[in-house]
VEXKE-118443 format. One record per residue (C-alpha): residue in one letter; x, y negated, z. Coordinates in nm, 4 decimals. Layout:
BEGIN
<"A", <X, Y, Z>>
...
This chain:
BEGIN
<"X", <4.1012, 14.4044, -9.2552>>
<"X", <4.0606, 14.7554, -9.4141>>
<"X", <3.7088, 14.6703, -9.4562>>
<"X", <3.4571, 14.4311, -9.5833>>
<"X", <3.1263, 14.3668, -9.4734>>
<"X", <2.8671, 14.2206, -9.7536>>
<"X", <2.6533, 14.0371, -9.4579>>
<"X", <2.7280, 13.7932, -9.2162>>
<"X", <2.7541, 13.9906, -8.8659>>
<"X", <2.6613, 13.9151, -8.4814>>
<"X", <2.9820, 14.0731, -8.3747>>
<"X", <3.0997, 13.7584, -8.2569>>
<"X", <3.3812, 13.7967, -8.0136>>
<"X", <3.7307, 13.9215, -8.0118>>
<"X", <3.8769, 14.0752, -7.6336>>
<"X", <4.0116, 14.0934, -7.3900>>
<"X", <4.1348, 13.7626, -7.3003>>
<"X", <4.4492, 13.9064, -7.0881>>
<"X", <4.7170, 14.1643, -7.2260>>
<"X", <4.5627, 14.5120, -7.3225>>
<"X", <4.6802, 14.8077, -7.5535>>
<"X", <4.3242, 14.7413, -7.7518>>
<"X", <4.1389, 14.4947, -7.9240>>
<"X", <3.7459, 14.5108, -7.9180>>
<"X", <3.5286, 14.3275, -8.1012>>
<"X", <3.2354, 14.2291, -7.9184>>
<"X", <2.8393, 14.0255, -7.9593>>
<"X", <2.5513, 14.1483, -8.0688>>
<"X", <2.4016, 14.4566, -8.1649>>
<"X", <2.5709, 14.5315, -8.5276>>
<"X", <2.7377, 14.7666, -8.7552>>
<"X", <3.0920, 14.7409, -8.9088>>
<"X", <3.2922, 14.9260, -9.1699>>
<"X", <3.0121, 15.1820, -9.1763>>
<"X", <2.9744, 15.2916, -8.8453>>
<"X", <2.6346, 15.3168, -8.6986>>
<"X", <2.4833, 14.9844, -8.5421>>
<"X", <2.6809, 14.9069, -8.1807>>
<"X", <2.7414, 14.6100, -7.9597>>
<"X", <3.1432, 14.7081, -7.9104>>
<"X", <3.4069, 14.8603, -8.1578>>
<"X", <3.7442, 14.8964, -8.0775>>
<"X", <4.0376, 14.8264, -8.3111>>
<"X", <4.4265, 15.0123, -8.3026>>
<"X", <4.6307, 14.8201, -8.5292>>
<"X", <4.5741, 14.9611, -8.8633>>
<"X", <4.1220, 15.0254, -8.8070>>
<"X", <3.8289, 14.9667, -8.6546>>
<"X", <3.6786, 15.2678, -8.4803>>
<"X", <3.3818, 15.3496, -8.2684>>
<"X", <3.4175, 15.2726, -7.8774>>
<"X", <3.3110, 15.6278, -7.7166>>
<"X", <3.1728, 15.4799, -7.3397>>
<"X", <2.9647, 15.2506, -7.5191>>
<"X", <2.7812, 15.5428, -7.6806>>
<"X", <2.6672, 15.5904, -7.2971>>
<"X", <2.4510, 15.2751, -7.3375>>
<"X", <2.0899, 15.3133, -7.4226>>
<"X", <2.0235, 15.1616, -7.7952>>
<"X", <1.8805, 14.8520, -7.8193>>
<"X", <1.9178, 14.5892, -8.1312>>
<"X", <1.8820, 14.3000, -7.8403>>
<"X", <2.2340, 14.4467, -7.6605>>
<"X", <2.4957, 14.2004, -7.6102>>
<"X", <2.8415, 14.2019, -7.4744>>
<"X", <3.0837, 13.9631, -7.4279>>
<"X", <3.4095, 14.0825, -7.2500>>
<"X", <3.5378, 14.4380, -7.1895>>
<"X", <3.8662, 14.4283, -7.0077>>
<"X", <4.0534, 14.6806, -6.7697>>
<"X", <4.1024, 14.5939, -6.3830>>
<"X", <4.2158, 14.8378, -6.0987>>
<"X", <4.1810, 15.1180, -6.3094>>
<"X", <3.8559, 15.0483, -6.4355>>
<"X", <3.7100, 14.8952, -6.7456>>
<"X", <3.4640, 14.6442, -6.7181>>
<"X", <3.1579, 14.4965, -6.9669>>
<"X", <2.9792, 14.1956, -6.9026>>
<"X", <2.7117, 14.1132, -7.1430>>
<"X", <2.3241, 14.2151, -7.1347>>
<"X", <2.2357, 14.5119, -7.2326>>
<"X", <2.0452, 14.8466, -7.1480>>
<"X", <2.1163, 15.0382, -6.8117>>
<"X", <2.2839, 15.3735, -6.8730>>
<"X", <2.1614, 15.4443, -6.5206>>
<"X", <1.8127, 15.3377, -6.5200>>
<"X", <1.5778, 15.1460, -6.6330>>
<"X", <1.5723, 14.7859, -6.7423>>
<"X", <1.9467, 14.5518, -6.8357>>
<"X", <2.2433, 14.5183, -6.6735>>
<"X", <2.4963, 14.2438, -6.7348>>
<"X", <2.8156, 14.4059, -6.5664>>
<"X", <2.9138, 14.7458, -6.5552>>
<"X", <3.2167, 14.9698, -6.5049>>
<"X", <3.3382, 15.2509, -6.6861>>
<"X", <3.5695, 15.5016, -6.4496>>
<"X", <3.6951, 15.7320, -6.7332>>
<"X", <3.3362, 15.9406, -6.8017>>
<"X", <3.0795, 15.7584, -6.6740>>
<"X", <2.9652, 15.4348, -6.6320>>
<"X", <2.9054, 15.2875, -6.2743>>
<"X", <2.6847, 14.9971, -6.1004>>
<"X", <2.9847, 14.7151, -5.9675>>
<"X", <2.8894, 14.6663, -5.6326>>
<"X", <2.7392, 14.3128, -5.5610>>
<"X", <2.6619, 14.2161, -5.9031>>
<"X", <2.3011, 14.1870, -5.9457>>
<"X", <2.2060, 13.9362, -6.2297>>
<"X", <2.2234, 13.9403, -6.5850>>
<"X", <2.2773, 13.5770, -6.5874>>
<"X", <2.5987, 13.5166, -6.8173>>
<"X", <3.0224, 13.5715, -6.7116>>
<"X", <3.1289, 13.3104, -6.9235>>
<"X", <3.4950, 13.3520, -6.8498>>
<"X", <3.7075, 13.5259, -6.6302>>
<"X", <4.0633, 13.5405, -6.5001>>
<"X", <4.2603, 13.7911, -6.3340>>
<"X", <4.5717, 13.7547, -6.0960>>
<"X", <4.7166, 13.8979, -5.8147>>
<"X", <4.5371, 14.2058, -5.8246>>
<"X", <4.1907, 13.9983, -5.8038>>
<"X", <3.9620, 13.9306, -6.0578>>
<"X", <3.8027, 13.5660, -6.1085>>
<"X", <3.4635, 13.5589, -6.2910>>
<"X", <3.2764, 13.1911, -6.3995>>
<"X", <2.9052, 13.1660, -6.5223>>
<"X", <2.5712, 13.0787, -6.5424>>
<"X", <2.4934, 13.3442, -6.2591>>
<"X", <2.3875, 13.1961, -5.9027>>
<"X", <2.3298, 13.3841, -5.5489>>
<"X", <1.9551, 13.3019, -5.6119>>
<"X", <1.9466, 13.5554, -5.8974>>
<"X", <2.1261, 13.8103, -5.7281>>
<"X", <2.5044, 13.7057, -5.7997>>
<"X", <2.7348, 13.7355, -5.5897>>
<"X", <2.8119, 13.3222, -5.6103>>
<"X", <2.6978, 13.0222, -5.7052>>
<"X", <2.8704, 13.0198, -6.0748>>
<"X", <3.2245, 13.1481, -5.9593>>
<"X", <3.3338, 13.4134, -5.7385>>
<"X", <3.6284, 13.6728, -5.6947>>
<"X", <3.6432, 14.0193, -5.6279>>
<"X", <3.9214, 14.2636, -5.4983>>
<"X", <3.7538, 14.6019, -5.6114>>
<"X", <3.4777, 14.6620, -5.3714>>
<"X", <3.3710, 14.3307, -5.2279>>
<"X", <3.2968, 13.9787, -5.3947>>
<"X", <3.3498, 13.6314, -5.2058>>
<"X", <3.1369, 13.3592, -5.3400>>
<"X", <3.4523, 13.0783, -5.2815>>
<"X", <3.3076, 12.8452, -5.0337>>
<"X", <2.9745, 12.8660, -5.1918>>
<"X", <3.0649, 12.7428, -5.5332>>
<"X", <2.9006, 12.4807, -5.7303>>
<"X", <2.5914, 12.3153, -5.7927>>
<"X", <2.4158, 12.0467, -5.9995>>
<"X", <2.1428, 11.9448, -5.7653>>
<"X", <1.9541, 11.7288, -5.9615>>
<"X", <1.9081, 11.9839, -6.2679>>
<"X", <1.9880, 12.3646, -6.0928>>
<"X", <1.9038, 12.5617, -6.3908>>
<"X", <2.1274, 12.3579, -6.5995>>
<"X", <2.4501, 12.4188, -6.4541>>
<"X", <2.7124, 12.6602, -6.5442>>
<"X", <3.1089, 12.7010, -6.4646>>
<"X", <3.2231, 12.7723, -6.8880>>
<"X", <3.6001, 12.7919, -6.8355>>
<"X", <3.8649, 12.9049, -6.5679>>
<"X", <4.2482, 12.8178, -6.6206>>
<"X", <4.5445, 12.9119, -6.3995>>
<"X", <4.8069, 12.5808, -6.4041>>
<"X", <5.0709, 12.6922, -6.1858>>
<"X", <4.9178, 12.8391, -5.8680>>
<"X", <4.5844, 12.6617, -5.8956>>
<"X", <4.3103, 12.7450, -6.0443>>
<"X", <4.0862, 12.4850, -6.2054>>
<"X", <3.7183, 12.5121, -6.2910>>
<"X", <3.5582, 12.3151, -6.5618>>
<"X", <3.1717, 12.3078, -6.6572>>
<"X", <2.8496, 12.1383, -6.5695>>
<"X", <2.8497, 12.0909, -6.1998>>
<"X", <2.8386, 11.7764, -5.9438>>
<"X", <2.9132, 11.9418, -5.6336>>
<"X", <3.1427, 12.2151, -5.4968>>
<"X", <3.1967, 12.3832, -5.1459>>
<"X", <2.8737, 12.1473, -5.0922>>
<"X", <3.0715, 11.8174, -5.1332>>
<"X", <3.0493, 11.5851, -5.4277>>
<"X", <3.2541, 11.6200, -5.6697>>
<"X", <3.1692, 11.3456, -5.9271>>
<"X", <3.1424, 11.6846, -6.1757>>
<"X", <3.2734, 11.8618, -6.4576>>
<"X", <3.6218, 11.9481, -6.3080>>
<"X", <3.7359, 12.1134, -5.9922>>
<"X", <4.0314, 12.3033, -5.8615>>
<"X", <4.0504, 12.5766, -5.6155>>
<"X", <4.2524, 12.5532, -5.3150>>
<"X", <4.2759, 12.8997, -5.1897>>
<"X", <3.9745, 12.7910, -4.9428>>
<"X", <3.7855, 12.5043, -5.0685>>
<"X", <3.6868, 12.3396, -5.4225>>
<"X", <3.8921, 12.0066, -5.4428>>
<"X", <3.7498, 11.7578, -5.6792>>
<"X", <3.9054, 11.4726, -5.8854>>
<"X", <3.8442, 11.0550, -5.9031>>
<"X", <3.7516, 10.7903, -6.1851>>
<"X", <3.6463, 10.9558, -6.4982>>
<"X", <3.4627, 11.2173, -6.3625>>
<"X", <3.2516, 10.9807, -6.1913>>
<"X", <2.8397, 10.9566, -6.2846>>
<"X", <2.5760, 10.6812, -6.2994>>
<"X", <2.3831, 10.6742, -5.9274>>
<"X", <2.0292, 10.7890, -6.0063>>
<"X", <2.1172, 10.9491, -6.3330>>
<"X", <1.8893, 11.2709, -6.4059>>
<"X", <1.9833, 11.3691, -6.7114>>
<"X", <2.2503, 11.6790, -6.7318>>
<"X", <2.3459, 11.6048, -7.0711>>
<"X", <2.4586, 11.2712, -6.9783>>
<"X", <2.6970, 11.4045, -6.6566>>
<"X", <3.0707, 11.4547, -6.6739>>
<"X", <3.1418, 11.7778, -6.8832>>
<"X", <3.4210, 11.9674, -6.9116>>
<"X", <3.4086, 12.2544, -7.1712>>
<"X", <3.7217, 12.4071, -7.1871>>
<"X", <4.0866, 12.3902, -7.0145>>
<"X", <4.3898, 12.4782, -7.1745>>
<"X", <4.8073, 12.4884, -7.0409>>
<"X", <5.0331, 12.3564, -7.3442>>
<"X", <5.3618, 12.3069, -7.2587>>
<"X", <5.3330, 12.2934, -6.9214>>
<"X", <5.0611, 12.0254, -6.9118>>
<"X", <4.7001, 12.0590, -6.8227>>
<"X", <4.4774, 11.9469, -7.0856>>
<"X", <4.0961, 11.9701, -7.0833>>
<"X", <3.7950, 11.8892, -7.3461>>
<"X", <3.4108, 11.7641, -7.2872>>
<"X", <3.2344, 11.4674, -7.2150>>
<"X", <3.3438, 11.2323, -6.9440>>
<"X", <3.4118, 10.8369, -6.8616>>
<"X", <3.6611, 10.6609, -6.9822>>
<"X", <3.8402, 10.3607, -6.7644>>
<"X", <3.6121, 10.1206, -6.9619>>
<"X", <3.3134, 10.3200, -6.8279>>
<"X", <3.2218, 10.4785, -7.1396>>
<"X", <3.1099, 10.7902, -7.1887>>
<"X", <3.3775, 10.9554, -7.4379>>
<"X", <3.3813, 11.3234, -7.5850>>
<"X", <3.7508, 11.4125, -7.6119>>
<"X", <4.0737, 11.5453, -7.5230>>
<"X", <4.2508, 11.4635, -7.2216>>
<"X", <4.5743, 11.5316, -7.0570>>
<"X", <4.6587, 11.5526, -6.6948>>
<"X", <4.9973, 11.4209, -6.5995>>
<"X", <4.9871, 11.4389, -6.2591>>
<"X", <4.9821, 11.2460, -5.8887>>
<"X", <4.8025, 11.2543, -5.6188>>
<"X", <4.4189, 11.2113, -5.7642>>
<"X", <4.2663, 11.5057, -5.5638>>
<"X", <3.9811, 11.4137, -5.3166>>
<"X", <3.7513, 11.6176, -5.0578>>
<"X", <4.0816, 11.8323, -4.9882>>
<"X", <4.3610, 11.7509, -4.7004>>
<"X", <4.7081, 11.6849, -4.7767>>
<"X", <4.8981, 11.9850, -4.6968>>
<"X", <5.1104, 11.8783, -4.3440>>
<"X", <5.4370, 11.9284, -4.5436>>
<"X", <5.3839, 11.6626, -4.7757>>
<"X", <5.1843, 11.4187, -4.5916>>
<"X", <5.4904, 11.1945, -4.5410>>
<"X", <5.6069, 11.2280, -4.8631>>
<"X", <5.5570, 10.8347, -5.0598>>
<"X", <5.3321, 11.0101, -5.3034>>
<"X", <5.1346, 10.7562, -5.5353>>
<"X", <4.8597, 10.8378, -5.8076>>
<"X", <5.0146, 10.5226, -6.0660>>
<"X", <5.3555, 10.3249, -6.1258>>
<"X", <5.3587, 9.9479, -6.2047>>
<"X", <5.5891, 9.9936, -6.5029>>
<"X", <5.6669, 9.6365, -6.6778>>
<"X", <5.6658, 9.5294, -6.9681>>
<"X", <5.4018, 9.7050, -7.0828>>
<"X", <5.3861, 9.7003, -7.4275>>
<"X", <5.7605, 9.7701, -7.4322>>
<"X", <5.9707, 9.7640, -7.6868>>
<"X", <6.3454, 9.8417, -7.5590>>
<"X", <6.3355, 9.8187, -7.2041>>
<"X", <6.1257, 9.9301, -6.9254>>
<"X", <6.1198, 9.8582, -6.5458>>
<"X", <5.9845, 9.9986, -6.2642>>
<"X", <5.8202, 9.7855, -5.9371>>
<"X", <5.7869, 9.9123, -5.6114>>
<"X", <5.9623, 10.2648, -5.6931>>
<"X", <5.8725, 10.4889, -5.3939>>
<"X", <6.1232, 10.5741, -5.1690>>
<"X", <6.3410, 10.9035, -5.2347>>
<"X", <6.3187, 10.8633, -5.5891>>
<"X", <6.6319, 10.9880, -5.7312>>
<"X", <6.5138, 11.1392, -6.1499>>
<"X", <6.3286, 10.9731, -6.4119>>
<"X", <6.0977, 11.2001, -6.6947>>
<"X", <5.9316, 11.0652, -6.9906>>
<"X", <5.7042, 11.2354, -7.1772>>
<"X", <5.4623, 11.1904, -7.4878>>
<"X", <5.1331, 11.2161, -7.5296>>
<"X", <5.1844, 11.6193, -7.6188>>
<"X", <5.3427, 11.6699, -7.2789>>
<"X", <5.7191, 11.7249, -7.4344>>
<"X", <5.9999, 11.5710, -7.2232>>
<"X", <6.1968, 11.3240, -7.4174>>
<"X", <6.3612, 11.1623, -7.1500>>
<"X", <6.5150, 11.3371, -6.7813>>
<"X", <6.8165, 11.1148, -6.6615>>
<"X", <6.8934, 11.0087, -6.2588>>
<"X", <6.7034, 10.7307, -6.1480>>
<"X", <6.8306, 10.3777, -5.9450>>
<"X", <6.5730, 10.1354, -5.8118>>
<"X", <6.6066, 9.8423, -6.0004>>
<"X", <6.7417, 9.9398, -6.2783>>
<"X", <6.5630, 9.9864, -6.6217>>
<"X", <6.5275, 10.2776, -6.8958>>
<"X", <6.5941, 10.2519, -7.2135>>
<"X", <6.2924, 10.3361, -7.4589>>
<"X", <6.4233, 10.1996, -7.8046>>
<"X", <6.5047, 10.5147, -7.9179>>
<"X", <6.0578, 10.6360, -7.8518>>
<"X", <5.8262, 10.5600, -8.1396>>
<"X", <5.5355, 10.3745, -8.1429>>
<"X", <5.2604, 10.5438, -7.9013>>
<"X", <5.1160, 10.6051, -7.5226>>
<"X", <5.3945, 10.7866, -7.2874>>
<"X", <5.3849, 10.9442, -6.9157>>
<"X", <5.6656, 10.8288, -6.6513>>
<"X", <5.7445, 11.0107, -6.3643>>
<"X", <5.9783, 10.9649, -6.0397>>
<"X", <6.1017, 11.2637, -5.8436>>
<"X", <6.3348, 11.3466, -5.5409>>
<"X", <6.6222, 11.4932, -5.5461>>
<"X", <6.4020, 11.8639, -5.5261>>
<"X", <6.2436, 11.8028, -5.8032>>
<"X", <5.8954, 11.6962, -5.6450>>
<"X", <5.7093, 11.5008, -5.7832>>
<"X", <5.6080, 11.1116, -5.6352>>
<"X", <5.4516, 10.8825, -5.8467>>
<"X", <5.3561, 10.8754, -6.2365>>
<"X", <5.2738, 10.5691, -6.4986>>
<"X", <5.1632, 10.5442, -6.8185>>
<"X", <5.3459, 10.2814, -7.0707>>
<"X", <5.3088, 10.1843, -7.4588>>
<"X", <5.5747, 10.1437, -7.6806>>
<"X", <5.5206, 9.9373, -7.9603>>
């Protein structure tokens, strides 16, 4: 940018993840466009400069930080590096303006990995546990002054140390949870992906599911980062395919009813929701039918493999769709009512 570095650097990170008036750049002790050797600089558009609060914090050529970000007023660095206050590291701090301040509850330097904030609340994900003086067990939320582990979090039981939540991702008004875990709010979970309720952790079927007996962490269901494209969920990592094969890949969900370990909400519990379609044929090649459509379906979406609608048209049991005008490839079908809730979803080929 309006410098150039002759060495490779350790300044590995560009923040904050939500919307802020500055950019830092963030890692590893370093030094950039000649500025003596820090863990944060700051940048304004046109330069990088110095970030004054982080001249607060104690040298050290082992400092690392990883996200600074505002919140209530507040600006916040996870990381680990040297206490300003005392002696020995911190990994989360808070700077008020002049000073930097302990956050209440946080008492590990065990990794944030990723954090989220909405609502006025701010999400955090990690390696950190309650055992090492976090305030959960991998996730938590806080409203300022008090954290609240969310139903006790996660766990890997059969390899503690090893697991870690890497990635949080709002889709709508959940919030989903991907990493190396097996169980969450103490129930099974089959691992690697869970989504949060408002109360509990609610856990997903089939792929996710693990060998009985296995050991090994590296061979669980993974699930290294989430991403919202076009109004589809899509996540990344290591899981099971419907062939029972353990894939490393992209995958996109199109929706249904596939949660487990949560309730149906009473509102919807008499809705004819279903987690697949029996679309026929399947190849198709200009037509395609429906079996068994549940009741109150009234609309009709198609969609590709990228999650863009190609098709939204009314719906009549019975009748079929046309799909001459689709090229070759793997599409989504989904019913809806007449309120634009969703009941059922398929998958189809057209060849």
């Amino acid at each position: 940018m309006e410098c150039l570095n002759p060495s490779s650097s350790t300044l590995l990170t560009l923040v904050p993840k939500e919307l802020s008036g500055t950019l830092y750049l963030t890692g590893y002790s370093d030094e950039i466009c000649g500025y003596p050797e820090a863990s944060v600089f700051r940048y304004d558009g046109s330069a990088f400069h110095e970030w004054e609060p982080f001249q607060q914090i104690p040298f050290d050529a082992g400092n690392y930080v990883g996200y600074v970000f505002d919140f209530q007023g507040y600006t916040y660095m996870s990381g680990v590096y040297r206490n300003p206050l005392g002696p020995g590291d911190v990994g989360l701090m808070r700077f008020n303006g002049s000073a930097w301040e302990n956050v209440p509850g946080w008492n590990t330097t065990l990794a944030i990995k990723d954090y989220t904030i909405r609502n006025d609340t701010l999400y955090v994900a990690g390696a950190f546990r309650t055992s090492s003086g976090g305030p959960g067990n991998y996730v938590a939320y806080f409203d300022g002054q008090n954290w609240n582990d969310m139903a006790g979090g996660m766990s890997l039981p059969v390899a503690p140390n090893s697991a870690a939540v890497t990635t949080l991702r709002w889709h709508g008004d959940r919030l989903y949870a991907g990493g190396v875990f097996t169980h969450a709010s103490g129930q099974s979970m089959n691992g690697g992906l869970a989504w949060w309720d408002g109360e509990q952790w609610c856990g997903f079927p089939e792929i996710f599911e693990h060998e009985p007996g296995d050991q090994d962490p590296l061979t669980r269901p993974t699930v290294l980062d989430i991403a919202v494209w076009r109004d589809s969920l899509f996540i990344t990592g290591s899981y099971r395919n419907t062939a029972n094969e353990t894939i490393k890949q992209v995958a996109q969900w199109i929706g249904g009813n596939a949660s487990i370990n949560c309730e149906v909400p009473d509102a919807i519990i008499d809705q004819p929701w279903s987690s697949s379609l029996e679309v026929f044929p399947n190849p198709a090649q200009t037509e395609l039918s429906i079996r068994n459509s549940p009741s109150g379906a009234s609309h009709i979406q198609v969609r590709d493999a990228l999650g863009r609608l190609l098709l939204d048209q009314p719906y009549t049991a019975g009748r079929s769709i046309s799909v001459e005008h689709l090229s070759a490839g793997t599409y989504a079908v989904r019913l809806l009512n007449n309120r634009s809730e969703h009941l059922a979803t398929g998958r189809f080929i057209r060849q």
